[in-house]
C-alpha positions as CSV (number, residue, x, y, z in Angstrom):
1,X,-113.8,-99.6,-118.3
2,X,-116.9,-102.2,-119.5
3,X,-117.2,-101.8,-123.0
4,X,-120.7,-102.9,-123.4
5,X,-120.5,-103.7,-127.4
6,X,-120.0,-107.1,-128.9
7,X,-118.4,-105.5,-132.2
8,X,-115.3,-107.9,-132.9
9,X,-113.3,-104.4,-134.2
10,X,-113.5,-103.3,-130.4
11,X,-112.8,-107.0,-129.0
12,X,-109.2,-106.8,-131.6
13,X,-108.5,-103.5,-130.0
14,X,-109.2,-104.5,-126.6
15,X,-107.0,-107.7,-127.1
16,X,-104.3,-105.6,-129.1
17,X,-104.0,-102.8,-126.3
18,X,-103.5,-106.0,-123.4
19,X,-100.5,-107.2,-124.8
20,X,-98.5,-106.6,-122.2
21,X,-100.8,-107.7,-119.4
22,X,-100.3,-111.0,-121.2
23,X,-96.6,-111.0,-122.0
24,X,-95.9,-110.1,-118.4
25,X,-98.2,-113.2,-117.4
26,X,-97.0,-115.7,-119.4
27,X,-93.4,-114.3,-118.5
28,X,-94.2,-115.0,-115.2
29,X,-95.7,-118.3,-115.7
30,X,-92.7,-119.9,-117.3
31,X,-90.2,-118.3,-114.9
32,X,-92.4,-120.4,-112.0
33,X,-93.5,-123.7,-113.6
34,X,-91.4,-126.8,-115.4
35,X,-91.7,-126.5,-119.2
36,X,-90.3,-129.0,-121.9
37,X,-89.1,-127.5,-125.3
38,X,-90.7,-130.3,-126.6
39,X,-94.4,-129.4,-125.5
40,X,-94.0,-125.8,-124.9
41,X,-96.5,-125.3,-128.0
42,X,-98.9,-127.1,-126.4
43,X,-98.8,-126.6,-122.5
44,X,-98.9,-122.6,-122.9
45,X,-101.7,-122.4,-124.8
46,X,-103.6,-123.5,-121.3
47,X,-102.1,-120.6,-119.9
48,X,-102.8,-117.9,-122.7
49,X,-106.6,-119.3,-122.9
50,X,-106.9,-118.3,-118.4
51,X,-105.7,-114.6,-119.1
52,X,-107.7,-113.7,-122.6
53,X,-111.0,-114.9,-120.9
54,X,-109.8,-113.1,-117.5
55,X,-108.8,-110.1,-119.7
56,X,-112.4,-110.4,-121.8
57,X,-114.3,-110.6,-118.5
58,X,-112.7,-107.4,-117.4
59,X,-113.2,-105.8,-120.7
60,X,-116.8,-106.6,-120.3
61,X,-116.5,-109.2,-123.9
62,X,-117.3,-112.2,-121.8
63,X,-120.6,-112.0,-119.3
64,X,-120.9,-115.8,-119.1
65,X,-120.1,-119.6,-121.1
66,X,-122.2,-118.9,-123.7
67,X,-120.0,-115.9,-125.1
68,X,-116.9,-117.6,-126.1
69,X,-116.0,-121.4,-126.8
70,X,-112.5,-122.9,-125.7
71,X,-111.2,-125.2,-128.2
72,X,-112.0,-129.0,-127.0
73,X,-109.1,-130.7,-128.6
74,X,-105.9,-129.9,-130.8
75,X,-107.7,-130.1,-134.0
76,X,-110.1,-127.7,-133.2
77,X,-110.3,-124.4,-134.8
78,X,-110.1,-121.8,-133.5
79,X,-108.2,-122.2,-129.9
80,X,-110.6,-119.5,-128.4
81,X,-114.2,-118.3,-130.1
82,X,-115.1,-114.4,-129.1
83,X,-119.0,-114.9,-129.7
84,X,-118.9,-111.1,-130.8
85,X,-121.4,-110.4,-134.2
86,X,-119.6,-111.5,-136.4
87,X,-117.3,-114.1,-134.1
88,X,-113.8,-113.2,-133.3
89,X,-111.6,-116.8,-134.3
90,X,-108.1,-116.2,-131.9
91,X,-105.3,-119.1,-132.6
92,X,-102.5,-119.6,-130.8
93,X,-99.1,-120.2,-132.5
94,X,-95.2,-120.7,-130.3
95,X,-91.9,-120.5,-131.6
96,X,-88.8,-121.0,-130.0
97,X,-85.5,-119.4,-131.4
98,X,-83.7,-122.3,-129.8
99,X,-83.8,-125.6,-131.5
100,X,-81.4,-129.3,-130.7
101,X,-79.1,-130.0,-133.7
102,X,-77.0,-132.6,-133.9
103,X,-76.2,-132.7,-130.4
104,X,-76.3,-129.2,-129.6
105,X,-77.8,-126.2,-129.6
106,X,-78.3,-123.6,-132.2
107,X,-80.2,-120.2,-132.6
108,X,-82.8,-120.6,-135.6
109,X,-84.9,-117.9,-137.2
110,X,-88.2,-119.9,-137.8
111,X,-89.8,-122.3,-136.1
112,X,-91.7,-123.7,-139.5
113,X,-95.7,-124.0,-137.0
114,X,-98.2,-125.4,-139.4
115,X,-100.4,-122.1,-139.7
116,X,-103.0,-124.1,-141.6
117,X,-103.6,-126.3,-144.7
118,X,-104.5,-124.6,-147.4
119,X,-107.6,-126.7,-148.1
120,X,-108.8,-125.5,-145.0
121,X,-108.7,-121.7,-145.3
122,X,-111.2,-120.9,-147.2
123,X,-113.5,-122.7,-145.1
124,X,-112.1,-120.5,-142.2
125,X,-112.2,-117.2,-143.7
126,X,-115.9,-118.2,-145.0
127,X,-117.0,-119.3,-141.6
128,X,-115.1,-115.8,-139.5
129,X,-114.4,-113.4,-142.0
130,X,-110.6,-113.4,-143.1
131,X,-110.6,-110.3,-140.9
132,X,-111.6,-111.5,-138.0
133,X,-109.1,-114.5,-137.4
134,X,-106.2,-113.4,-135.3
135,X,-103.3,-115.0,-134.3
136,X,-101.1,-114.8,-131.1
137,X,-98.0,-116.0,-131.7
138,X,-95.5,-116.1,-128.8
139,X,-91.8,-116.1,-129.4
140,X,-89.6,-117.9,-126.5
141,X,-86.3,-119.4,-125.7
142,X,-86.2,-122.7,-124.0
143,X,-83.0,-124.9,-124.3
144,X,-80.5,-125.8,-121.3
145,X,-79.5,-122.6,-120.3
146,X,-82.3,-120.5,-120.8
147,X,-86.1,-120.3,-120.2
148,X,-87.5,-117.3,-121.0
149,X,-90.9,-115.7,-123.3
150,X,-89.0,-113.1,-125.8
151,X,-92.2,-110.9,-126.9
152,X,-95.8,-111.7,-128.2
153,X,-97.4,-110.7,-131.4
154,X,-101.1,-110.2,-132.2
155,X,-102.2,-109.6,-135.6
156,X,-104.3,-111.2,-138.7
157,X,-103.2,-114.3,-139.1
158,X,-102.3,-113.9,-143.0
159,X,-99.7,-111.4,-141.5
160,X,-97.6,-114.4,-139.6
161,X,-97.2,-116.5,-143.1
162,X,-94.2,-116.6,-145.4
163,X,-93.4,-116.4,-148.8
164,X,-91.4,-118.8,-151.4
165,X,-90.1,-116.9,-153.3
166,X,-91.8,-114.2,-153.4
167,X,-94.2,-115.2,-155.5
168,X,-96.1,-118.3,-153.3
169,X,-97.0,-118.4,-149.7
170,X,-94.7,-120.9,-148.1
171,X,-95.9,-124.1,-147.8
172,X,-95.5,-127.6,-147.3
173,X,-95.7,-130.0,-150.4
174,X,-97.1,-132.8,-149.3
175,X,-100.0,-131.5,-146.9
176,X,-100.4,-128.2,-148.3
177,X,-99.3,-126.9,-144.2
178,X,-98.5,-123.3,-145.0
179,X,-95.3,-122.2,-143.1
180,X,-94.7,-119.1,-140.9
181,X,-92.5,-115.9,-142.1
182,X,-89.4,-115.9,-140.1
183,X,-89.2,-114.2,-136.6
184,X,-87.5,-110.9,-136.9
185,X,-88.9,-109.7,-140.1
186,X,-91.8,-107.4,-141.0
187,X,-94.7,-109.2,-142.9
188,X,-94.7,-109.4,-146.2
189,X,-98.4,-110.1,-146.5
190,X,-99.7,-106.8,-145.2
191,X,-103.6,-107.5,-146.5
192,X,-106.4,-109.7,-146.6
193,X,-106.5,-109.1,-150.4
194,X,-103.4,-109.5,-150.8
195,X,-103.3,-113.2,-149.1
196,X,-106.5,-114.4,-150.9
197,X,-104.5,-113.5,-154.7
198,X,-101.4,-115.3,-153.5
199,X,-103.5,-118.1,-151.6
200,X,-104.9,-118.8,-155.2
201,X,-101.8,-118.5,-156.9
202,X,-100.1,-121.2,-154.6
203,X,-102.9,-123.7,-155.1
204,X,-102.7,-123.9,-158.7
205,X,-98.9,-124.0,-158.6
206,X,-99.3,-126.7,-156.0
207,X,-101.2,-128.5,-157.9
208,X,-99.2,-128.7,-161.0
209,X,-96.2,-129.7,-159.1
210,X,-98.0,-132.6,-158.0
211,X,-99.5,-133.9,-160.8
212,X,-96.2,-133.5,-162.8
213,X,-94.8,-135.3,-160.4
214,X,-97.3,-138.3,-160.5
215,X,-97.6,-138.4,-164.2
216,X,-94.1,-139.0,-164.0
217,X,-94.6,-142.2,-161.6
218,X,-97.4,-143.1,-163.9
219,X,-94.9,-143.1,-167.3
220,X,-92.3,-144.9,-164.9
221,X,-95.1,-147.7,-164.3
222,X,-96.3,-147.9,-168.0
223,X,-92.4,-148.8,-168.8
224,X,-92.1,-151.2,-166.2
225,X,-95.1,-153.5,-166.9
């Protein structure tokens, strides 16, 4: 069916309703090509950007270059631009429940992906629309035994990010890189509302942290000299 609109509501539904076109084809791509798990991240997100613009071209969302934009470099954002009106913003995230400890092998429960600073979201949300930035996160297992794509999840990217506490998203302190929820629960972030009260509420208690922290240095170097 060519869906003819350019509405990025249809575009998520479209994308949503593929799922398993594209877990079956990333399946199929690590079962017949050499992956690392130490660039996984990285090399299947070449892979995930061929079958969302093949999908989008059969979906009739992409008609030529000019309606999407493919990320140029890692620090780009988004990975993949939908030119629908508004623009859809689609980012890909990896985790893999397998991780090298101490000279072996254990099973983890998050992979702890930088899913954004928080300096940088509001710029994000003010440039897409916090509704219209979407996140596919593919779960895999790569160690020395296995090599295998679990599942794949696409939803709004606030939906992907944990909480400290319950009170904070999770973050890192000293980049402000919020931290993904871990991989076998259910969101606890289930709005763009809710995400923009605990987004502020995590800056300001960022911030204090920080600069109780340095007015400590600060009294430390007043005693010393």
């Amino acid at each position: 069916m060519i869906i003819k609109t350019k509405n990025p509501k249809e575009a998520i539904a479209y994308l949503k309703s593929s799922k398993n076109k594209i877990l079956n084809y990333l399946k199929k791509v690590v079962n017949d090509k050499d992956f690392n798990y130490r660039t996984f991240g990285t090399a299947i997100e070449e892979h995930l950007t061929e079958v969302l613009i093949k999908l989008f071209k059969e979906g009739g969302f992409i008609k030529s270059n000019r309606d999407y934009i493919v990320a140029p470099d890692k620090n780009y954002f988004p990975d993949l631009e939908l030119k629908t009106k508004p623009p859809l913003a689609i980012e890909f995230k990896s985790g893999n429940s397998s991780q090298y400890r101490k000279g072996k092998w254990v099973t983890v429960k998050n992979s702890e992906n930088d899913m954004g600073t928080l300096n940088k979201w509001p710029l994000k949300i003010a440039k897409f629309g916090g509704e219209n930035i979407y996140y596919i996160f593919v779960f895999y297992n790569l160690n020395d035994r296995a090599k295998e794509v679990l599942n794949i999840e696409i939803a709004p990217f606030y939906q992907f990010i944990g909480l400290s506490g319950g009170k904070v998203l999770k973050y890192r302190e000293k980049d402000g890189n919020l931290r993904p929820k871990d991989f076998k629960i259910e969101p606890s972030i289930k709005t763009l509302k809710q995400f923009e009260g605990l987004f502020i509420k995590t800056v300001v208690y960022r911030s204090k942290r920080i600069i109780k922290k340095h007015r400590s240095i600060i009294k430390e170097a007043f005693k010393k000299h």
